[in-house]
N, C-alpha and C positions, 0 to 999 in steps of 0.2 A: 671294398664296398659290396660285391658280389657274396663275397666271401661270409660275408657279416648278414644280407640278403638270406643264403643258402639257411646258414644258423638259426636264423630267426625264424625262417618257416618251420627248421627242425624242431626248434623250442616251443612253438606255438601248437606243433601236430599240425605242421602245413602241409599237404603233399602238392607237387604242380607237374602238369601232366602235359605230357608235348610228346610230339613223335619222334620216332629215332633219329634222323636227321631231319633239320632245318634250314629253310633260306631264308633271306633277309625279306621275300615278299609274304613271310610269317605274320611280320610287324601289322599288315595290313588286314588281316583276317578281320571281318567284322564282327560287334557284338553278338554276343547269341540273343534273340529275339522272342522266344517261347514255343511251347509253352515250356512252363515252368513247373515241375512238380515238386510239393511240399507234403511229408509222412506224417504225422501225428501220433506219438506213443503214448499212451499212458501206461505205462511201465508199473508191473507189477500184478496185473488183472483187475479189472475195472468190473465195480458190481453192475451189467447191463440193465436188470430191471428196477435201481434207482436214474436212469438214462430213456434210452429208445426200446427199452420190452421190458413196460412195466408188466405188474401181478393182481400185486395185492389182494393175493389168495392162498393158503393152507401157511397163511405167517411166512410167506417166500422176505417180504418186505414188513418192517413194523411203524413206519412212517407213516404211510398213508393203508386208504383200502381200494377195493376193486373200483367203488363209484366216484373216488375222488382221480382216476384216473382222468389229464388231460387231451385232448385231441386239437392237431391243426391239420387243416387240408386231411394228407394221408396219414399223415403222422400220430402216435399214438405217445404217448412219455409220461413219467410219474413226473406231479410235481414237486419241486425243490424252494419254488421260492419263499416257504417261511422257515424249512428248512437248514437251507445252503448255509454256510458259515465265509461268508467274503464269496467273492467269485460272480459268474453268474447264474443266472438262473435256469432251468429249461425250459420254462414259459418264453423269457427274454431270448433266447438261442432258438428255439425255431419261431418266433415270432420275426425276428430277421432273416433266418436261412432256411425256413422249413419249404420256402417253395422251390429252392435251388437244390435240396437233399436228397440224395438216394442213399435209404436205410438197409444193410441186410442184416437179417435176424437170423438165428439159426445157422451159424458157424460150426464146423464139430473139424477142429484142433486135432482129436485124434489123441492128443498127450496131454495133462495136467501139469507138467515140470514148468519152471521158469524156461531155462537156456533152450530144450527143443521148440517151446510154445513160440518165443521170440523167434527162432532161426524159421523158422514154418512161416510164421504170419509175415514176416520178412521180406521172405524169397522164394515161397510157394513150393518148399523142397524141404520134406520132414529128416529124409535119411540120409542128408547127404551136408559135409561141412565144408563143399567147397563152393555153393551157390554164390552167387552174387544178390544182395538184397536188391528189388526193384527200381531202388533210387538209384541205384550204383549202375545198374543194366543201362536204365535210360541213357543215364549220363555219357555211360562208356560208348554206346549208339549214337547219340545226337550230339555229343559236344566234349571231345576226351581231351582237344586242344585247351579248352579254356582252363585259365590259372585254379578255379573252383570251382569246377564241372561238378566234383561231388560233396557236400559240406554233410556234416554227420556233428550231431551232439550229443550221442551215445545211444542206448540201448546195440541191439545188433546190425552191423555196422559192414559187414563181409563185402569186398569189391571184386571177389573172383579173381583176383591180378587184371582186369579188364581197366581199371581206371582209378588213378591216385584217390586218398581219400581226405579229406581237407578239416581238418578241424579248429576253427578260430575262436576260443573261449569268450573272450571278450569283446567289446568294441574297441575298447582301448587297442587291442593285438590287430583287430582286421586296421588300424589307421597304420600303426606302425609299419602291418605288413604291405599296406597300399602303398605308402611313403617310404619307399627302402631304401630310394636313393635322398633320404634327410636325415638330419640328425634325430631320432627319438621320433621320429615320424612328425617332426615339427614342418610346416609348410613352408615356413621364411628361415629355414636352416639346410640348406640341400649342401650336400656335398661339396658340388661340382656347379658351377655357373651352365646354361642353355646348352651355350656353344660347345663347353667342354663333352657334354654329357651328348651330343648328336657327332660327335667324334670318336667318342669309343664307342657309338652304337657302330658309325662307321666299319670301322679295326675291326671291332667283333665278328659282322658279316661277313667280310673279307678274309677274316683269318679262319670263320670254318664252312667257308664255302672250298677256301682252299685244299686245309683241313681232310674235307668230306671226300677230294677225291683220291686221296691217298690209305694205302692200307694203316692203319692203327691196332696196337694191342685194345681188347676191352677195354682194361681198366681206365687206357688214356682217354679213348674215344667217349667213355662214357664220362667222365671229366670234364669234359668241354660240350658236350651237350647238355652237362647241367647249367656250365656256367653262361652258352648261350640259351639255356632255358630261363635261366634267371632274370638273364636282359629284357627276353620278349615277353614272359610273364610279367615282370613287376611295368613295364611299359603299359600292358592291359590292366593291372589289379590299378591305377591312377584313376582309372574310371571310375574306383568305388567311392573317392571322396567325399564329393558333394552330395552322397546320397545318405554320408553318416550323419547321423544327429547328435547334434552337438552336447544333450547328455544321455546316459542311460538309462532306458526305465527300469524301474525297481521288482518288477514279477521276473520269475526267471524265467518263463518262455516268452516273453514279452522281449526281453534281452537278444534271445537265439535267432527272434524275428525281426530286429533290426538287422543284425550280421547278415542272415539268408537274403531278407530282401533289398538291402545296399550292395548285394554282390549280383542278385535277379536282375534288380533296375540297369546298374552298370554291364551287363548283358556277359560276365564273367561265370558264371551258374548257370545247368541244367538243372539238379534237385539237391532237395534240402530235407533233413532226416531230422525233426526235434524232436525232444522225449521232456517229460516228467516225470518221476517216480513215486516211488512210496505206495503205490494204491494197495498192495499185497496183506489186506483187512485181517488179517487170522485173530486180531481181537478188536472191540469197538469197530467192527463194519459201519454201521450206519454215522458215526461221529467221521470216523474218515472219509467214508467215500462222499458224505456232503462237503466237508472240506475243499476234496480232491477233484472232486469231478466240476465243479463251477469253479477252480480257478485252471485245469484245464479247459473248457469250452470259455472263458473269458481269453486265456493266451487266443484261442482259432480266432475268435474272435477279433482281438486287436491285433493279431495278423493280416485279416484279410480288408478288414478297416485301410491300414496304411498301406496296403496293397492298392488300394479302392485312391487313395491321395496319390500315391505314385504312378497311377494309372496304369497299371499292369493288372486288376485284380481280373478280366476277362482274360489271364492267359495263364490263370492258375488254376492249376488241377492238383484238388486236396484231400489227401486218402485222411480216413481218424481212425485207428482201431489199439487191439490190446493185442497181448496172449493168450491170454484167456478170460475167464470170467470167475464169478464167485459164487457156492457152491446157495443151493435154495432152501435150503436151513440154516441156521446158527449153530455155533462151536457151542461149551461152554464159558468161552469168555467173552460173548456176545458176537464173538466174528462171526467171517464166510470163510470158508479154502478153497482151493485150487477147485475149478470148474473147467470142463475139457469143450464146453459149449460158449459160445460168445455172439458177439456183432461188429460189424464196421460201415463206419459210413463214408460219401464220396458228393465231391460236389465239381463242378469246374464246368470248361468247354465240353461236350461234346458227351454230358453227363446228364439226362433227363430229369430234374426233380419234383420232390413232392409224391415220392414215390419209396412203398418198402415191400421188399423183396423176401420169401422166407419168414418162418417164426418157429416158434418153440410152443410145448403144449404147457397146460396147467403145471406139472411137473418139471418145468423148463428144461425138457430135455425138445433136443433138434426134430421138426417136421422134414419130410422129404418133400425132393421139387419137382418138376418136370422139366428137363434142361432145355425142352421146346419152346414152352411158352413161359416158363417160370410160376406157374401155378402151384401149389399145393397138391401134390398126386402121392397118394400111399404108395404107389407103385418107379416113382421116381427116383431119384439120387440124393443124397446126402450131401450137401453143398461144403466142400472144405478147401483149402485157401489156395492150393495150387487150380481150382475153379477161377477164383479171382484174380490169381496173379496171372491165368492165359488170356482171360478179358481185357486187365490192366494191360497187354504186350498188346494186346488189339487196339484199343484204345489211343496209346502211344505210337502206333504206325510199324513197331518193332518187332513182333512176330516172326517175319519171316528175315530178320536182321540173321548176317552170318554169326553174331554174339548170341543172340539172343537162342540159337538154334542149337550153338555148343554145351547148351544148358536147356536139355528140356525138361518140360514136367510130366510127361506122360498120361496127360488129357484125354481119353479116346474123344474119337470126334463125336459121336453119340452123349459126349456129358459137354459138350462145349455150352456156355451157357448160352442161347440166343436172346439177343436184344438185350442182354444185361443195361447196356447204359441205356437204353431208349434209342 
Protein backbone atom coordinates (compact mmCIF):
# COMPACT_ATOMS: atom_id res chain seq x y z
CA UNK A 1 0.00 0.00 0.00
CA UNK A 2 3.02 2.41 0.87
CA UNK A 3 4.59 1.09 -1.90
CA UNK A 4 1.85 1.92 -4.44
CA UNK A 5 1.37 5.43 -2.22
CA UNK A 6 5.28 6.24 -2.97
CA UNK A 7 4.53 5.34 -7.06
CA UNK A 8 1.68 7.29 -7.39
CA UNK A 9 3.26 10.48 -6.15
CA UNK A 10 6.20 9.46 -8.62
CA UNK A 11 3.51 9.22 -11.44
CA UNK A 12 1.66 12.24 -10.66
CA UNK A 13 5.21 14.48 -10.13
CA UNK A 14 4.48 14.29 -6.34
CA UNK A 15 7.41 15.30 -4.21
CA UNK A 16 6.71 15.06 -0.11
CA UNK A 17 8.90 16.71 1.93
CA UNK A 18 9.63 15.70 5.73
CA UNK A 19 12.78 15.97 7.66
CA UNK A 20 15.43 13.45 7.91
CA UNK A 21 14.33 11.74 10.84
CA UNK A 22 10.84 11.49 12.31
CA UNK A 23 8.78 10.74 15.40
CA UNK A 24 5.46 9.49 15.72
CA UNK A 25 4.58 13.24 17.39
CA UNK A 26 5.05 14.24 13.56
CA UNK A 27 1.34 12.76 13.07
CA UNK A 28 0.42 15.73 15.16
CA UNK A 29 1.87 18.75 13.52
CA UNK A 30 -0.91 21.18 12.71
CA UNK A 31 -2.20 22.66 9.55
CA UNK A 32 -0.26 25.36 8.17
CA UNK A 33 -2.58 28.29 8.54
CA UNK A 34 -1.17 31.14 6.25
CA UNK A 35 -0.45 33.20 4.66
CA UNK A 36 -0.66 31.63 1.69
CA UNK A 37 1.13 32.69 -1.44
CA UNK A 38 -0.16 32.25 -4.97
CA UNK A 39 2.35 33.35 -8.51
CA UNK A 40 0.56 34.19 -11.63
CA UNK A 41 2.37 33.47 -14.89
CA UNK A 42 1.35 34.46 -18.10
CA UNK A 43 3.87 32.69 -19.80
CA UNK A 44 5.37 33.80 -22.79
CA UNK A 45 5.31 37.96 -22.32
CA UNK A 46 2.31 39.70 -21.97
CA UNK A 47 1.74 42.80 -24.05
CA UNK A 48 1.48 45.37 -20.73
CA UNK A 49 0.12 48.35 -22.48
CA UNK A 50 -3.19 46.30 -23.65
CA UNK A 51 -3.16 45.62 -19.54
CA UNK A 52 -2.01 48.25 -16.54
CA UNK A 53 0.38 50.75 -18.93
CA UNK A 54 -1.64 51.59 -21.54
CA UNK A 55 -0.37 54.31 -24.72
CA UNK A 56 -2.30 54.72 -27.32
CA UNK A 57 0.30 56.76 -28.85
CA UNK A 58 3.05 56.68 -31.89
CA UNK A 59 0.63 53.29 -32.93
CA UNK A 60 2.32 51.52 -29.62
CA UNK A 61 -1.52 49.93 -29.34
CA UNK A 62 -3.95 49.82 -32.52
CA UNK A 63 -7.09 49.13 -30.52
CA UNK A 64 -7.80 51.88 -28.78
CA UNK A 65 -6.19 55.77 -28.59
CA UNK A 66 -4.74 57.94 -25.95
CA UNK A 67 -8.28 59.47 -24.82
CA UNK A 68 -10.17 56.14 -24.75
CA UNK A 69 -7.71 55.40 -22.08
CA UNK A 70 -9.58 54.15 -18.73
CA UNK A 71 -8.89 55.19 -15.13
CA UNK A 72 -9.98 53.73 -11.47
CA UNK A 73 -8.83 55.32 -8.22
CA UNK A 74 -5.01 55.11 -9.12
CA UNK A 75 -5.24 52.95 -11.65
CA UNK A 76 -4.73 53.61 -15.20
CA UNK A 77 -5.55 50.46 -18.05
CA UNK A 78 -6.64 50.20 -21.81
CA UNK A 79 -9.88 49.12 -22.40
CA UNK A 80 -10.73 45.44 -23.43
CA UNK A 81 -14.21 45.14 -22.88
CA UNK A 82 -15.37 45.22 -26.69
CA UNK A 83 -12.37 43.96 -27.44
CA UNK A 84 -11.55 40.84 -25.29
CA UNK A 85 -12.55 37.46 -27.06
CA UNK A 86 -14.16 35.37 -23.88
CA UNK A 87 -12.33 36.18 -20.59
CA UNK A 88 -12.69 39.18 -18.64
CA UNK A 89 -12.51 42.42 -19.10
CA UNK A 90 -10.17 45.25 -17.58
CA UNK A 91 -12.97 47.44 -16.80
CA UNK A 92 -14.66 44.25 -14.92
CA UNK A 93 -10.84 43.33 -13.04
CA UNK A 94 -10.15 46.48 -11.48
CA UNK A 95 -13.64 47.36 -10.99
CA UNK A 96 -13.38 44.46 -8.39
CA UNK A 97 -9.64 44.63 -7.42
CA UNK A 98 -8.34 47.89 -8.27
CA UNK A 99 -8.74 49.08 -4.72
CA UNK A 100 -6.77 46.05 -3.33
CA UNK A 101 -3.91 46.56 -6.24
CA UNK A 102 -0.47 47.55 -6.17
CA UNK A 103 0.73 48.11 -9.93
CA UNK A 104 4.44 48.43 -10.82
CA UNK A 105 5.36 49.74 -14.16
CA UNK A 106 8.63 49.86 -15.35
CA UNK A 107 10.31 46.51 -14.81
CA UNK A 108 13.70 46.30 -16.94
CA UNK A 109 14.40 42.30 -17.09
CA UNK A 110 17.72 43.30 -18.25
CA UNK A 111 17.26 40.22 -21.01
CA UNK A 112 14.64 39.55 -23.77
CA UNK A 113 15.12 35.63 -23.98
CA UNK A 114 12.35 33.47 -22.67
CA UNK A 115 14.42 30.89 -20.10
CA UNK A 116 16.74 33.88 -18.42
CA UNK A 117 13.44 36.35 -18.45
CA UNK A 118 11.46 33.38 -16.53
CA UNK A 119 14.48 32.38 -14.23
CA UNK A 120 14.83 36.37 -13.21
CA UNK A 121 11.20 37.20 -12.63
CA UNK A 122 11.23 33.93 -10.68
CA UNK A 123 13.80 34.21 -8.24
CA UNK A 124 15.29 37.60 -8.43
CA UNK A 125 18.73 36.10 -9.70
CA UNK A 126 19.50 36.68 -13.50
CA UNK A 127 23.07 34.85 -13.40
CA UNK A 128 22.69 32.22 -11.61
CA UNK A 129 20.79 28.46 -12.14
CA UNK A 130 20.69 27.54 -8.83
CA UNK A 131 18.13 30.04 -7.19
CA UNK A 132 15.28 28.92 -5.73
CA UNK A 133 12.02 30.67 -7.23
CA UNK A 134 10.21 32.83 -4.41
CA UNK A 135 7.44 30.30 -4.10
CA UNK A 136 9.76 27.54 -3.28
CA UNK A 137 11.98 29.95 -0.69
CA UNK A 138 8.81 30.74 1.17
CA UNK A 139 7.69 27.36 1.31
CA UNK A 140 11.09 25.86 2.19
CA UNK A 141 10.97 28.76 5.19
CA UNK A 142 7.58 28.39 6.62
CA UNK A 143 6.31 24.89 5.95
CA UNK A 144 9.14 22.21 4.32
CA UNK A 145 7.20 19.54 6.55
CA UNK A 146 3.85 19.71 4.90
CA UNK A 147 2.92 16.92 2.14
CA UNK A 148 2.56 20.14 -0.47
CA UNK A 149 4.48 22.85 0.81
CA UNK A 150 5.41 23.65 -2.79
CA UNK A 151 2.83 22.85 -5.84
CA UNK A 152 4.14 24.16 -9.25
CA UNK A 153 2.14 23.92 -12.67
CA UNK A 154 5.07 24.87 -14.68
CA UNK A 155 6.79 27.77 -16.11
CA UNK A 156 10.06 28.07 -13.98
CA UNK A 157 9.85 25.98 -11.27
CA UNK A 158 13.59 25.83 -9.39
CA UNK A 159 13.43 24.67 -5.50
CA UNK A 160 17.10 25.20 -4.79
CA UNK A 161 17.16 21.55 -3.15
CA UNK A 162 15.52 23.61 -0.27
CA UNK A 163 12.09 21.97 -0.62
CA UNK A 164 10.26 18.95 -2.55
CA UNK A 165 8.38 20.27 -5.51
CA UNK A 166 4.82 18.99 -5.91
CA UNK A 167 3.00 18.80 -9.02
CA UNK A 168 -0.70 17.46 -9.17
CA UNK A 169 -2.07 17.81 -12.83
CA UNK A 170 -5.43 16.96 -12.15
CA UNK A 171 -8.11 16.94 -9.63
CA UNK A 172 -8.80 13.60 -10.32
CA UNK A 173 -4.73 12.80 -9.22
CA UNK A 174 -4.85 15.29 -5.98
CA UNK A 175 -8.14 12.79 -4.78
CA UNK A 176 -6.15 9.69 -5.57
CA UNK A 177 -3.24 11.05 -4.04
CA UNK A 178 -5.26 12.38 -0.84
CA UNK A 179 -6.93 8.82 -0.68
CA UNK A 180 -3.79 6.44 -0.89
CA UNK A 181 -4.73 4.24 1.55
CA UNK A 182 -8.24 3.36 -0.99
CA UNK A 183 -8.59 1.67 -3.82
CA UNK A 184 -8.61 4.39 -6.85
CA UNK A 185 -8.91 6.95 -4.37
CA UNK A 186 -12.56 5.68 -3.80
CA UNK A 187 -13.72 6.66 -0.17
CA UNK A 188 -15.95 3.44 0.55
CA UNK A 189 -12.94 1.21 -0.84
CA UNK A 190 -9.97 1.53 1.70
CA UNK A 191 -7.71 -1.00 1.89
CA UNK A 192 -7.55 -1.84 5.32
CA UNK A 193 -10.55 -1.33 8.01
CA UNK A 194 -9.83 1.81 10.98
CA UNK A 195 -8.40 -0.55 13.31
CA UNK A 196 -6.09 -2.11 10.94
CA UNK A 197 -4.84 1.01 9.56
CA UNK A 198 -4.14 2.68 13.40
CA UNK A 199 -1.99 -0.45 13.89
CA UNK A 200 0.45 -0.13 11.31
CA UNK A 201 0.49 3.42 11.94
CA UNK A 202 1.42 2.00 15.40
CA UNK A 203 4.44 -0.70 14.08
CA UNK A 204 5.63 2.03 11.88
CA UNK A 205 6.40 4.49 14.78
CA UNK A 206 7.85 2.03 16.81
CA UNK A 207 9.88 0.44 14.12
CA UNK A 208 11.66 3.83 13.16
CA UNK A 209 12.00 5.25 16.27
CA UNK A 210 13.81 2.10 16.95
CA UNK A 211 15.30 2.26 13.70
CA UNK A 212 16.51 6.03 14.35
CA UNK A 213 18.76 5.08 16.94
CA UNK A 214 20.93 2.64 15.32
CA UNK A 215 23.55 3.18 12.69
CA UNK A 216 22.23 2.52 9.01
CA UNK A 217 23.69 2.42 5.55
CA UNK A 218 22.17 5.54 3.49
CA UNK A 219 20.52 3.78 1.11
CA UNK A 220 18.45 1.74 3.97
CA UNK A 221 17.91 4.73 6.15
CA UNK A 222 16.73 6.60 3.44
CA UNK A 223 14.24 3.85 2.63
CA UNK A 224 12.44 3.85 5.60
CA UNK A 225 12.12 7.43 5.87
CA UNK A 226 10.42 7.48 2.84
CA UNK A 227 8.24 4.81 3.80
CA UNK A 228 7.52 6.49 7.12
CA UNK A 229 7.14 9.71 5.06
CA UNK A 230 4.54 8.13 3.32
CA UNK A 231 2.49 7.25 6.35
CA UNK A 232 2.55 10.78 7.86
CA UNK A 233 2.15 12.57 4.56
CA UNK A 234 -0.73 10.79 3.12
CA UNK A 235 -2.33 10.97 7.00
CA UNK A 236 -2.20 14.89 6.39
CA UNK A 237 -2.93 15.11 2.44
CA UNK A 238 -6.80 13.29 3.96
CA UNK A 239 -7.41 16.85 4.89
CA UNK A 240 -7.60 17.68 1.18
CA UNK A 241 -10.91 15.89 0.70
CA UNK A 242 -13.68 17.63 1.49
CA UNK A 243 -12.35 20.69 -0.03
CA UNK A 244 -12.29 18.87 -3.71
CA UNK A 245 -15.20 19.74 -5.89
CA UNK A 246 -16.88 17.41 -6.88
CA UNK A 247 -16.42 18.33 -10.75
CA UNK A 248 -13.85 20.19 -12.58
CA UNK A 249 -14.02 23.34 -14.05
CA UNK A 250 -13.31 23.72 -17.61
CA UNK A 251 -10.63 26.90 -17.85
CA UNK A 252 -7.34 25.57 -17.32
CA UNK A 253 -6.23 27.81 -14.55
CA UNK A 254 -9.41 27.67 -13.13
CA UNK A 255 -8.61 23.79 -12.84
CA UNK A 256 -4.78 24.50 -10.99
CA UNK A 257 -7.01 26.76 -8.70
CA UNK A 258 -9.07 24.12 -7.34
CA UNK A 259 -5.83 21.67 -6.57
CA UNK A 260 -3.81 24.96 -4.97
CA UNK A 261 -6.69 25.98 -2.97
CA UNK A 262 -8.04 22.39 -1.68
CA UNK A 263 -4.54 21.77 -0.48
CA UNK A 264 -4.28 25.91 0.96
CA UNK A 265 -7.76 25.21 2.76
CA UNK A 266 -6.65 21.77 4.17
CA UNK A 267 -3.57 23.69 5.68
CA UNK A 268 -1.08 21.14 3.41
CA UNK A 269 0.42 24.20 1.25
CA UNK A 270 2.54 27.27 1.69
CA UNK A 271 2.56 28.48 -2.23
CA UNK A 272 1.36 27.73 -5.40
CA UNK A 273 2.99 28.53 -8.72
CA UNK A 274 0.16 28.63 -11.79
CA UNK A 275 1.05 29.65 -15.32
CA UNK A 276 -0.68 29.94 -18.61
CA UNK A 277 1.00 30.28 -21.80
CA UNK A 278 1.07 31.01 -25.22
CA UNK A 279 1.11 34.90 -24.80
CA UNK A 280 4.52 35.04 -27.03
CA UNK A 281 2.55 37.38 -29.90
CA UNK A 282 5.29 37.38 -32.74
CA UNK A 283 2.21 37.46 -35.05
CA UNK A 284 -1.53 38.57 -34.64
CA UNK A 285 -0.43 40.51 -31.17
CA UNK A 286 -3.63 42.29 -30.60
CA UNK A 287 -5.96 39.04 -31.71
CA UNK A 288 -3.87 37.08 -29.05
CA UNK A 289 -3.19 39.01 -26.42
CA UNK A 290 -7.17 40.06 -26.20
CA UNK A 291 -7.66 36.31 -26.01
CA UNK A 292 -5.05 35.82 -23.59
CA UNK A 293 -4.97 38.42 -21.15
CA UNK A 294 -8.84 38.20 -19.99
CA UNK A 295 -8.90 34.58 -19.66
CA UNK A 296 -5.79 34.99 -17.58
CA UNK A 297 -7.17 37.87 -15.33
CA UNK A 298 -10.58 35.75 -15.31
CA UNK A 299 -8.49 32.48 -13.82
CA UNK A 300 -7.00 35.41 -10.77
CA UNK A 301 -10.23 36.08 -10.77
CA UNK A 302 -12.10 32.95 -9.90
CA UNK A 303 -9.16 32.07 -7.76
CA UNK A 304 -9.61 34.53 -5.31
CA UNK A 305 -13.54 34.26 -5.62
CA UNK A 306 -13.39 30.58 -4.14
CA UNK A 307 -10.81 31.75 -2.01
CA UNK A 308 -13.36 34.53 -0.69
CA UNK A 309 -16.02 31.01 -0.27
CA UNK A 310 -13.41 29.20 1.48
CA UNK A 311 -12.72 31.75 3.55
CA UNK A 312 -9.05 32.05 3.28
CA UNK A 313 -9.04 34.84 0.71
CA UNK A 314 -7.53 37.58 3.59
CA UNK A 315 -4.54 35.16 3.91
CA UNK A 316 -3.64 35.27 0.25
CA UNK A 317 -0.84 37.03 -1.04
CA UNK A 318 -0.89 37.26 -5.03
CA UNK A 319 2.09 38.07 -7.03
CA UNK A 320 0.65 38.49 -11.32
CA UNK A 321 3.62 39.03 -13.56
CA UNK A 322 5.42 37.77 -16.88
CA UNK A 323 9.01 37.69 -18.37
CA UNK A 324 8.79 40.21 -20.25
CA UNK A 325 6.75 42.28 -22.42
CA UNK A 326 6.02 43.12 -26.02
CA UNK A 327 7.97 45.11 -27.99
CA UNK A 328 6.05 49.06 -29.00
CA UNK A 329 5.82 48.49 -32.61
CA UNK A 330 4.56 45.81 -34.83
CA UNK A 331 6.43 42.97 -36.62
CA UNK A 332 5.51 42.49 -40.26
CA UNK A 333 3.01 40.03 -39.34
CA UNK A 334 1.03 42.27 -37.11
CA UNK A 335 3.01 40.89 -33.89
CA UNK A 336 5.09 42.30 -30.87
CA UNK A 337 8.68 40.62 -29.87
CA UNK A 338 10.45 40.10 -27.15
CA UNK A 339 10.42 43.44 -24.90
CA UNK A 340 13.18 43.57 -22.08
CA UNK A 341 10.73 46.06 -20.07
CA UNK A 342 7.52 44.98 -18.33
CA UNK A 343 4.99 45.13 -15.07
CA UNK A 344 3.66 43.11 -12.24
CA UNK A 345 1.21 43.36 -9.93
CA UNK A 346 0.43 42.25 -6.13
CA UNK A 347 -2.29 42.27 -3.98
CA UNK A 348 -2.96 40.32 -0.41
CA UNK A 349 -2.31 41.07 3.47
CA UNK A 350 0.09 43.53 4.21
CA UNK A 351 0.00 44.86 0.51
CA UNK A 352 -1.35 48.76 0.29
CA UNK A 353 -3.67 49.18 -2.74
CA UNK A 354 -5.00 51.28 -5.34
CA UNK A 355 -1.76 52.21 -5.87
CA UNK A 356 1.06 52.16 -9.05
CA UNK A 357 4.47 52.32 -8.53
CA UNK A 358 7.01 53.20 -11.66
CA UNK A 359 6.23 53.86 -15.36
CA UNK A 360 7.64 53.88 -18.73
CA UNK A 361 7.85 57.07 -21.07
CA UNK A 362 5.96 57.52 -24.48
CA UNK A 363 8.52 55.18 -25.96
CA UNK A 364 7.74 52.52 -23.22
CA UNK A 365 10.95 52.33 -22.38
CA UNK A 366 11.63 52.20 -18.21
CA UNK A 367 11.54 55.56 -15.96
CA UNK A 368 13.84 55.61 -12.99
CA UNK A 369 12.76 55.68 -9.19
CA UNK A 370 13.91 56.97 -6.15
CA UNK A 371 14.22 53.82 -3.89
CA UNK A 372 13.41 56.43 -0.93
CA UNK A 373 10.28 57.33 -1.51
CA UNK A 374 9.57 55.67 -4.82
CA UNK A 375 8.97 58.73 -6.79
CA UNK A 376 9.93 59.36 -10.29
CA UNK A 377 13.67 60.80 -9.96
CA UNK A 378 15.88 61.08 -13.14
CA UNK A 379 18.61 60.59 -10.82
CA UNK A 380 17.29 57.24 -9.17
CA UNK A 381 17.42 53.43 -10.01
CA UNK A 382 16.09 51.32 -12.49
CA UNK A 383 13.68 49.07 -10.71
CA UNK A 384 14.55 45.29 -11.74
CA UNK A 385 13.10 42.11 -10.10
CA UNK A 386 15.85 41.22 -7.65
CA UNK A 387 14.37 44.91 -6.18
CA UNK A 388 10.99 42.95 -5.89
CA UNK A 389 12.05 39.80 -4.90
CA UNK A 390 14.07 41.52 -1.63
CA UNK A 391 10.72 43.43 -0.74
CA UNK A 392 8.69 40.01 -1.39
CA UNK A 393 11.46 38.29 1.47
CA UNK A 394 10.46 41.48 3.59
CA UNK A 395 7.03 41.11 3.19
CA UNK A 396 7.11 37.23 3.98
CA UNK A 397 8.91 37.71 7.32
CA UNK A 398 12.04 35.63 5.54
CA UNK A 399 14.75 38.00 4.76
CA UNK A 400 16.79 37.41 7.32
CA UNK A 401 15.81 33.30 7.26
CA UNK A 402 19.21 31.10 7.25
CA UNK A 403 17.53 29.87 3.63
CA UNK A 404 16.80 32.73 2.56
CA UNK A 405 20.36 34.34 3.19
CA UNK A 406 22.19 31.26 1.32
CA UNK A 407 20.84 32.79 -1.70
CA UNK A 408 21.18 36.47 -1.85
CA UNK A 409 20.53 38.94 -4.27
CA UNK A 410 22.91 41.54 -3.84
CA UNK A 411 20.55 44.59 -3.17
CA UNK A 412 22.67 47.47 -1.76
CA UNK A 413 20.99 48.77 0.89
CA UNK A 414 20.67 52.32 -0.88
CA UNK A 415 18.24 50.61 -3.75
CA UNK A 416 16.27 48.75 -1.05
CA UNK A 417 12.86 49.73 -2.13
CA UNK A 418 11.15 51.77 0.93
CA UNK A 419 7.59 51.43 1.65
CA UNK A 420 7.08 49.34 -1.54
CA UNK A 421 4.04 47.54 -0.01
CA UNK A 422 2.62 50.71 1.89
Amino acid sequence: MRRNFLKLCSLAGLGVAVPRTLRAADKETPPYEGPYYVVFNASGGWDTTYLMDPKGINEINRLYKEGDILTHGAHKFAPTGKTKDGGMSNEDFYAEFGTELLVVNGLDYSVNNHSPGARYMATGKLDSLAYPTFAALVAACKGPQYPLAYLTFGNYSNTGNLVAMSRVPYLPSLKKVALADHVEGNERSPYHEGFVMDRIEQALARQHQAADSQPRLPRLERAENMLYAAQVSSKALQRVVPHIPASSPKERMSQQAEIALASFKAGVCVSANLTIGQFDSHANNDRDQMKLIPEFLAGIAYFIRRAEELKIREKLVVIIQSEMGRTPDYNKGNGKDHWSIGSALFLGPGIKGNRVIGATDEKQMCKTISAQNLALDEKGIRMRPEHIHEALRQLAGIDQHALAKKFPLGVKPGELLKGLWG
